[in-house]
C-alpha positions in Angstrom: 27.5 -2.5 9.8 24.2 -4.1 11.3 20.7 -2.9 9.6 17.3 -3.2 9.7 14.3 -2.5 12.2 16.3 -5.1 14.7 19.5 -4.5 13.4 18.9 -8.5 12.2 21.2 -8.1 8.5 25.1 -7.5 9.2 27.4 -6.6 6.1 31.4 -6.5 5.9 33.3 -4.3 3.7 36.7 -4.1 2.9 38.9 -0.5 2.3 37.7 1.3 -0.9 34.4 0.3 -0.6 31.1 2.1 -0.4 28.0 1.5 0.8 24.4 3.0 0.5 22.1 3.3 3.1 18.8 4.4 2.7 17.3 7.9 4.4 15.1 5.6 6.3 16.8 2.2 8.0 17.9 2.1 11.0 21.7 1.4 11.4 24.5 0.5 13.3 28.4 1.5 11.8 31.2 -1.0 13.9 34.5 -1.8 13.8 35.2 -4.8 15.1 38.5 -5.7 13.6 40.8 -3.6 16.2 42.2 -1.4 13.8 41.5 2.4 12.9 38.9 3.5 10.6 38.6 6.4 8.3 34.8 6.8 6.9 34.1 9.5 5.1 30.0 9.8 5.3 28.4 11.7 2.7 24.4 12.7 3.4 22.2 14.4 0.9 20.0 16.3 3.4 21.3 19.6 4.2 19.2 19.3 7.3 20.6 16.0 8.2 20.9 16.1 12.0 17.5 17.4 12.1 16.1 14.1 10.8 18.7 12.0 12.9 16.7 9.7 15.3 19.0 7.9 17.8 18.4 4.0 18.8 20.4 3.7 22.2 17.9 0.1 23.1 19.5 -1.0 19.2 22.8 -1.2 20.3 21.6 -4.2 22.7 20.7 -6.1 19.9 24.2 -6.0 17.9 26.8 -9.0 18.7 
């Protein structure tokens, strides 16, 4: 996963992990190890997608 206002910090995690991402950093999920992935992504918000703000000129900026 890439974070931050340029996406410039990139973290790895393994099965069985979790991560935490706060309400307010942008962020860019990726799998780039060819195999499926199943995420199950909790939110807090019950108006989540109201507050979602998509990036499209971000996804540039990720290797």
């Amino acid at each position: 996963m890439y974070w931050g206002k340029r996406l410039e910090h990139c973290m790895e995690t393994e099965a069985g992990e979790m991560i935490f991402v706060h309400a307010d950093i942008s962020h860019l999920p990726i799998n780039n190890s060819g195999a499926e992935v199943k995420a199950v992504i909790v939110r807090t918000d019950p108006h989540e997608q109201d507050s979602v703000v998509l990036l499209p000129e971000l996804e540039a900026l990720a290797p």
